[in-house]
BATORLO-81425 format. One record per residue (C-alpha): chain; x, z, y. Coordinates in steps of 0.5 Angstrom, whole numbers, m for minus. Layout:
<pt A <X Z Y>>,
...
//
This chain:
<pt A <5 m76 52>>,
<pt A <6 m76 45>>,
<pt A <13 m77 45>>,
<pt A <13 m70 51>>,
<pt A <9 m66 45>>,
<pt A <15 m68 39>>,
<pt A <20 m67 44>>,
<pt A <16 m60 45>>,
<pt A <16 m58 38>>,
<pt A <23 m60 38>>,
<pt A <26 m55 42>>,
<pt A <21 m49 40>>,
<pt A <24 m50 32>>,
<pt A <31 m50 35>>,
<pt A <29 m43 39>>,
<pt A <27 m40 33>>,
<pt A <31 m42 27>>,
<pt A <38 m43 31>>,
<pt A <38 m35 31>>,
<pt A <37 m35 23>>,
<pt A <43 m39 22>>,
<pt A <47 m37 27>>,
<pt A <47 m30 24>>,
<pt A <48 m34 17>>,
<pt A <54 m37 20>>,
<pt A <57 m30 23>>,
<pt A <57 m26 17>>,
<pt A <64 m26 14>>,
<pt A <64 m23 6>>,
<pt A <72 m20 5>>,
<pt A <73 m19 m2>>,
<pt A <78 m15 m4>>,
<pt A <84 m17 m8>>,
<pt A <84 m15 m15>>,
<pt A <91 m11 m17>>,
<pt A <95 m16 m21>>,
<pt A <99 m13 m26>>,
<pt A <107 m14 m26>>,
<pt A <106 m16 m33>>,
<pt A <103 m19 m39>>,
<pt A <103 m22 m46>>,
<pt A <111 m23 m49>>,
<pt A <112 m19 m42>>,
<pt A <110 m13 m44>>,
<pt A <110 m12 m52>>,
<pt A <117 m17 m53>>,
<pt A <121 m14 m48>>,
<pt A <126 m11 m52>>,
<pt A <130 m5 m50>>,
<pt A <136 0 m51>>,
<pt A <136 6 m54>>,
<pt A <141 12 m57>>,
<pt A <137 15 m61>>,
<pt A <137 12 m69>>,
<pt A <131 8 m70>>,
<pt A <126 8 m77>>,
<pt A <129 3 m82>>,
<pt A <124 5 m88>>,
<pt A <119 0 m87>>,
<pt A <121 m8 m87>>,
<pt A <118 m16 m88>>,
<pt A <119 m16 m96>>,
<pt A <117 m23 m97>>,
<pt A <113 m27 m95>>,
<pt A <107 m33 m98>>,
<pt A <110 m40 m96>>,
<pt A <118 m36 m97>>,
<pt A <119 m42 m102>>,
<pt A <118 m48 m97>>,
<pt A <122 m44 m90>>,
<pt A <126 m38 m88>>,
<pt A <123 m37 m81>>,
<pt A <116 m35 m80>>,
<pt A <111 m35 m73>>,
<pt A <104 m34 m72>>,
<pt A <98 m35 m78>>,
<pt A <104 m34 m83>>,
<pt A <102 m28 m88>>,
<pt A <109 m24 m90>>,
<pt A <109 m18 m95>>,
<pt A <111 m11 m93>>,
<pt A <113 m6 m97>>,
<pt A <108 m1 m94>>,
<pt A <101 1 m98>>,
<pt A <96 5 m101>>,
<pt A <103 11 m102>>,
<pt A <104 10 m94>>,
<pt A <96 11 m92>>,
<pt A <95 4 m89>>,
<pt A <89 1 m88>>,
<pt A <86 m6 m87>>,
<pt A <86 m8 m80>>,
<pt A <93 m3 m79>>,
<pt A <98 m6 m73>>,
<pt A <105 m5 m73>>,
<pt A <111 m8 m69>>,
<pt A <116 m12 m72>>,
<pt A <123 m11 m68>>,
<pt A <130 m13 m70>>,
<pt A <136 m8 m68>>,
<pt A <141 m13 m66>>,
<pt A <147 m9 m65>>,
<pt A <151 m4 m60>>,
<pt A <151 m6 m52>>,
<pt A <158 m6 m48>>,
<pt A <158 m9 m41>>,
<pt A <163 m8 m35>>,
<pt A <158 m7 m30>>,
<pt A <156 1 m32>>,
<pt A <160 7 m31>>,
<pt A <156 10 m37>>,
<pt A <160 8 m43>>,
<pt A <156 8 m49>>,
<pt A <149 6 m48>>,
<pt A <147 5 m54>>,
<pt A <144 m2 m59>>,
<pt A <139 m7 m56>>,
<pt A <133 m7 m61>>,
<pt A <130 m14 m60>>,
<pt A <122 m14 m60>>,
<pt A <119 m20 m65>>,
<pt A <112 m19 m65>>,
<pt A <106 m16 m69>>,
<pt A <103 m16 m76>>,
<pt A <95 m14 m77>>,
<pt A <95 m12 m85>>,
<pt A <89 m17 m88>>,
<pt A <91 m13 m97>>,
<pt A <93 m7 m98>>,
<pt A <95 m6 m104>>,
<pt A <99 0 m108>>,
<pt A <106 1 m105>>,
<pt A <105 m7 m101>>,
<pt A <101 m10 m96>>,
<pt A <100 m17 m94>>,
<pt A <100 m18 m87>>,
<pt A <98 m24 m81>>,
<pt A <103 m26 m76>>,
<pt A <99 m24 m70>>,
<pt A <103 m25 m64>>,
<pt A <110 m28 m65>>,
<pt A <115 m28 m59>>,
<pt A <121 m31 m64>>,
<pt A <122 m33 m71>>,
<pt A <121 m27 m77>>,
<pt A <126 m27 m81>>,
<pt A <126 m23 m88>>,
<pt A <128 m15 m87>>,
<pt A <126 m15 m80>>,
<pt A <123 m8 m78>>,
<pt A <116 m5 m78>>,
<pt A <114 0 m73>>,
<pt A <108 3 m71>>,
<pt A <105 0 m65>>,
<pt A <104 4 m58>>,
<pt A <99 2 m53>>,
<pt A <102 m1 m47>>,
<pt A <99 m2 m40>>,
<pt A <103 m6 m35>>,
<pt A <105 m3 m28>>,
<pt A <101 m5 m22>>,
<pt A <105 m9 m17>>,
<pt A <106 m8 m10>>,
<pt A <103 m12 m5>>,
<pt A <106 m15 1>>,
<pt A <113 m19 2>>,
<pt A <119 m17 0>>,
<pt A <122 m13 6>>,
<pt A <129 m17 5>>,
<pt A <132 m11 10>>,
<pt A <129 m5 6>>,
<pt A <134 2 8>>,
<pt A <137 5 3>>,
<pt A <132 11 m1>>,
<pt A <138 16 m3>>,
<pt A <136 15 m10>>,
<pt A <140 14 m15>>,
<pt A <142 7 m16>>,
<pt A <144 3 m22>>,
<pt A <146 m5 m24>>,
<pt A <144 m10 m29>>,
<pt A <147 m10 m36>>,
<pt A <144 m16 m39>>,
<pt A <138 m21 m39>>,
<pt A <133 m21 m45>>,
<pt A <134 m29 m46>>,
<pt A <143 m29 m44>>,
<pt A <141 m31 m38>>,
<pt A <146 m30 m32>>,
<pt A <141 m32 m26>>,
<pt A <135 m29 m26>>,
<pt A <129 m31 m23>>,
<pt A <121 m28 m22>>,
<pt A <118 m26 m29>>,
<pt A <125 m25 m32>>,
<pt A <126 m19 m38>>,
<pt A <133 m15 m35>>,
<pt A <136 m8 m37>>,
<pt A <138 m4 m33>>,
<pt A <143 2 m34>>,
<pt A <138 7 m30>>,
<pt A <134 12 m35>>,
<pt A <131 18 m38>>,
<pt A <137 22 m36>>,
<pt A <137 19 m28>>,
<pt A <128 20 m28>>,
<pt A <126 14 m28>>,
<pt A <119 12 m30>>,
<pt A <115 6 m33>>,
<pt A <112 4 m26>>,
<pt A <118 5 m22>>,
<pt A <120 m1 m17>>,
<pt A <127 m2 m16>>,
<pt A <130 m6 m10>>,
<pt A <135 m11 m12>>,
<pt A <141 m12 m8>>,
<pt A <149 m14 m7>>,
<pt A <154 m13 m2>>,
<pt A <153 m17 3>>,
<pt A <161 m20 1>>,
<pt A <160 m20 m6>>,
<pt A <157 m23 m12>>,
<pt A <156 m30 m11>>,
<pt A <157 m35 m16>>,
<pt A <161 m40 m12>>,
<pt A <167 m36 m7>>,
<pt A <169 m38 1>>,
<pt A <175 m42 2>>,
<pt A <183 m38 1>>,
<pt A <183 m39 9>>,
<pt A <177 m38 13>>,
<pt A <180 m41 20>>,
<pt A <186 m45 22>>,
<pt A <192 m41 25>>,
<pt A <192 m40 33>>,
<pt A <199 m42 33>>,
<pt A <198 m49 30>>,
<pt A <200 m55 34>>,
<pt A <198 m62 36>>,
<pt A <191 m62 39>>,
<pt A <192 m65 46>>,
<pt A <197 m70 47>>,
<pt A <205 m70 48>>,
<pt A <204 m72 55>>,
<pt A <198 m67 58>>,
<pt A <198 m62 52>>,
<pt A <195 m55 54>>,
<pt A <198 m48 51>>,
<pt A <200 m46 44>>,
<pt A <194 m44 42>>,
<pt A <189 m47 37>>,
<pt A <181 m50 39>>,
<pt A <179 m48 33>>,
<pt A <182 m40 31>>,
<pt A <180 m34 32>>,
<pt A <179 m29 38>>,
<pt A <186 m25 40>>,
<pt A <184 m17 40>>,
<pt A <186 m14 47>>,
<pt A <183 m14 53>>,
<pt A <187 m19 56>>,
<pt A <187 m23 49>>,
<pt A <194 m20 48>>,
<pt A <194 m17 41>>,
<pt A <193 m20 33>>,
<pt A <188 m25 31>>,
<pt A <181 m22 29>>,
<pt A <179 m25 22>>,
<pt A <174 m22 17>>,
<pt A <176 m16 14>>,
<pt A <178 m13 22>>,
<pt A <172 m15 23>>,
<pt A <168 m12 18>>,
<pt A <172 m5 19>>,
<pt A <168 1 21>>,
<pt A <162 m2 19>>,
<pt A <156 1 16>>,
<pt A <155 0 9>>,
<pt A <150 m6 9>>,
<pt A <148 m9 3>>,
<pt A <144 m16 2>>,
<pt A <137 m15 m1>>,
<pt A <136 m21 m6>>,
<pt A <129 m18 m10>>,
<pt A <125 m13 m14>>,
<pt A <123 m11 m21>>,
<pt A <118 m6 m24>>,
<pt A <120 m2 m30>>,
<pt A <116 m3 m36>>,
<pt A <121 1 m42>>,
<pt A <125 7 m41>>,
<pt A <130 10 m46>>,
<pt A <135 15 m46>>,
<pt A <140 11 m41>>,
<pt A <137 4 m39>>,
<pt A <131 2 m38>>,
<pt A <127 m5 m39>>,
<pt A <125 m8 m33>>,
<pt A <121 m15 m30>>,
<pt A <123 m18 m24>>,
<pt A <117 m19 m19>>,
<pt A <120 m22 m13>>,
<pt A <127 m25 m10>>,
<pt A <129 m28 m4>>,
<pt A <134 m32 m9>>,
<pt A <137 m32 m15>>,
<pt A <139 m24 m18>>,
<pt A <145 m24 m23>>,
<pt A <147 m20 m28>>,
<pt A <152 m14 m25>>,
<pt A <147 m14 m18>>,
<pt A <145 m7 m17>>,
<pt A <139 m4 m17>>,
<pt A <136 2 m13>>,
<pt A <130 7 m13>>,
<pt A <124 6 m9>>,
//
């Protein structure tokens, strides 16, 4: 009778409480996925750029405290600039540091001149100011200063927000204007996600900070390694079967002959690409984040394999 009772008891505390935990168990909470920025840190502010127009060269690193010991400088060293009181700096002021590093021609643009490459150091945070000098804190440094590096005023950037989804590796073509990659920030040839590159697209074709680009190639150019001289063996070549029960003249492993009845040429590569559409392989994305006159800076967000200097770029 006492075993019937907590047998009874059982049951009636699984009646009432499985409800409850069913429901606890149905309740799916979906948070939303936050927006990820295309870029951050050395990304955004030490991307660099290319510009035509002439850039401020009165403001410069004049000396520095521990230039005695050193010639190049990083984070936490204090340096000198040639800007005081006379020019309304404050403690506590900002500036870019940036270094021109001279006239940028490449083969892959039909532009022709698109101006200088202007390298992007890092930032000074003034910590003295004093009559026509200041003493300024290396706050960020991409790269090493050097002594008559440039002072800018520093602009506020904010980075693109990137797409989500996968990279559509068959995206049609969007009829706006297309562009090809000059040149990489570090030299580099191939490129990978996160990677500073330049394009030749700017201010005079529209392009805007936040612009996404797709990145493509011909289908039968642009790779590093090349396909063989000879893409098949002649239909005419000899020796497949032997001298006593050899079948026909033609080749097991050449191509198919055109005609109805097989009767005309052999069809290679380039017959069979004749009349085709124009189609392009499509090897990755990037986000603009600078714009000048003739080019943009740009951060590559996604690839389906290596990018190249010399791949085109085109507006979505």
């Amino acid at each position: 009778m006492k075993r019937q009772h907590s047998f009874t008891l059982l049951v009636l505390s699984l009646l009432v409480f499985a409800p409850a935990a069913f429901s606890q168990r149905s309740q799916v909470v979906v948070t939303p996925r936050r927006p990820m920025s295309v870029a951050a840190g050395n990304n955004l502010y030490c991307a660099g750029y290319i510009q035509t127009s002439g850039i401020s060269t009165g403001n410069r690193i004049i000396g520095a405290q521990d230039e005695a010991d050193k010639y190049n400088f990083a984070q936490n060293d204090f340096m000198y600039i040639n800007m005081g009181h006379d020019k309304g700096v404050k403690e506590g002021d900002l500036f870019s540091v940036v270094r021109p590093r001279g006239t940028v021609k490449s083969q892959f643009t039909r532009k022709g001149d698109l101006g200088f490459y202007v390298q992007e150091v890092g930032a000074l945070e003034v910590v003295a100011v004093k009559a026509t000098y200041s003493v300024a804190k290396v706050k960020t440094s991409c790269d090493a200063f050097y002594l008559g590096d440039l002072v800018q005023l520093t602009d506020q950037r904010v980075s693109p927000i990137a797409q989500q989804g996968m990279l559509d590796r068959f995206a049609d073509e969007s009829g706006k204007p297309i562009g090809r990659i000059i040149m990489s920030r570090d030299g580099n040839e191939m490129l990978a996600r996160d990677f500073i590159a330049y394009v030749d697209l700017g201010a005079d074709d529209n392009v805007r900070i936040g612009d996404h680009l797709t990145v493509f190639r011909e289908l039968e150019r642009g790779n590093v390694n090349t396909l063989p001289e000879h893409e098949i063996i002649s239909s005419r070549d000899y020796g497949y079967g032997s001298e006593r029960y050899k079948g026909t003249k033609f080749s097991n492993q050449s191509p198919r002959k055109s005609g109805e009845h097989a009767g005309g040429k052999e069809v290679k590569t380039a017959m069979a690409k004749d009349d085709r559409p124009h189609l392009s392989k499509v090897v990755g994305e990037a986000v603009v984040l600078n714009v000048k006159e003739k080019t943009a800076t740009v951060v590559i967000t996604r690839t389906g394999q290596e990018i190249h200097t010399g791949d085109f770029v085109e507006i979505k």
